[in-house]
N, C-alpha and C positions, 0 to 999 in steps of 0.2 A: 350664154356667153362662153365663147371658145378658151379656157386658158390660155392656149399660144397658139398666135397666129403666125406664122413662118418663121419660128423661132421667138418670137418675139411674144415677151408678156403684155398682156392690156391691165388698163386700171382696172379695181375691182375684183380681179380674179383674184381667186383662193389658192393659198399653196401653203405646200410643207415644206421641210427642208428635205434637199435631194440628197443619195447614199454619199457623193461627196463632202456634200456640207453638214451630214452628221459625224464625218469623219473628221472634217476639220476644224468646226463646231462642233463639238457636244457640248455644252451648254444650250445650245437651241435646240437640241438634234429633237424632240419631241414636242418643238410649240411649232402652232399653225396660224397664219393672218393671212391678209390682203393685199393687194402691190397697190400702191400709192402712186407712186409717180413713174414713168420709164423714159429714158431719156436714148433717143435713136443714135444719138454719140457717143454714149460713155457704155460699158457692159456694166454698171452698176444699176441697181435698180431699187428706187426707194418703198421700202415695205412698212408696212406696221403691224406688232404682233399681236396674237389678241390679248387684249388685256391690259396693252404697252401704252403710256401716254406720248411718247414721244417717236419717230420716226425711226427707222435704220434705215443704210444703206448696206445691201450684202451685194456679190456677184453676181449673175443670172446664174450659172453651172452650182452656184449653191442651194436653190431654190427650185420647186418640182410642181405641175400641178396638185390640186390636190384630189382628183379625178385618179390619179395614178396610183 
C-alpha cells in the first residue's frame, strides 16, 4: 500500500509526525499510527495513535509517511 497517492493519504497507511508537526506538536513529535479516515474536502485527516483509544484529527502537512 502506497502511503500517498497524489498527495493524498489512504486509509491504513502508517505515518509519523512530519518535521512541521513535531515542530508545532511536540507532544506527538515521537508517536506513530494509522490514518483512519480521509476526507477529499476538508485537509484534515483523521488518525489514530498507536496505543490511543480514541481518534484525532491533525492537518495533512502535520503528518509524513512512515516509509520516510
Amino acid at each position: 500500500m502506497n502511503a500517498q497517492q497524489n498527495n493524498m493519504f489512504v486509509v491504513g497507511a502508517r505515518f509519523k509526525m512530519s518535521k512541521l508537526g513535531r515542530q508545532r506538536l511536540p507532544y506527538f513529535a515521537n508517536k506513530t499510527g494509522t490514518v483512519f479516515e480521509v476526507s477529499p474536502r476538508t485537509t484534515g485527516i483523521i488518525i489514530l495513535f498507536d496505543g490511543a483509544k480514541r481518534s484525532t484529527v491533525l492537518h495533512r502537512d502535520y503528518i509524513a509517511p512512515l516509509s520516510e
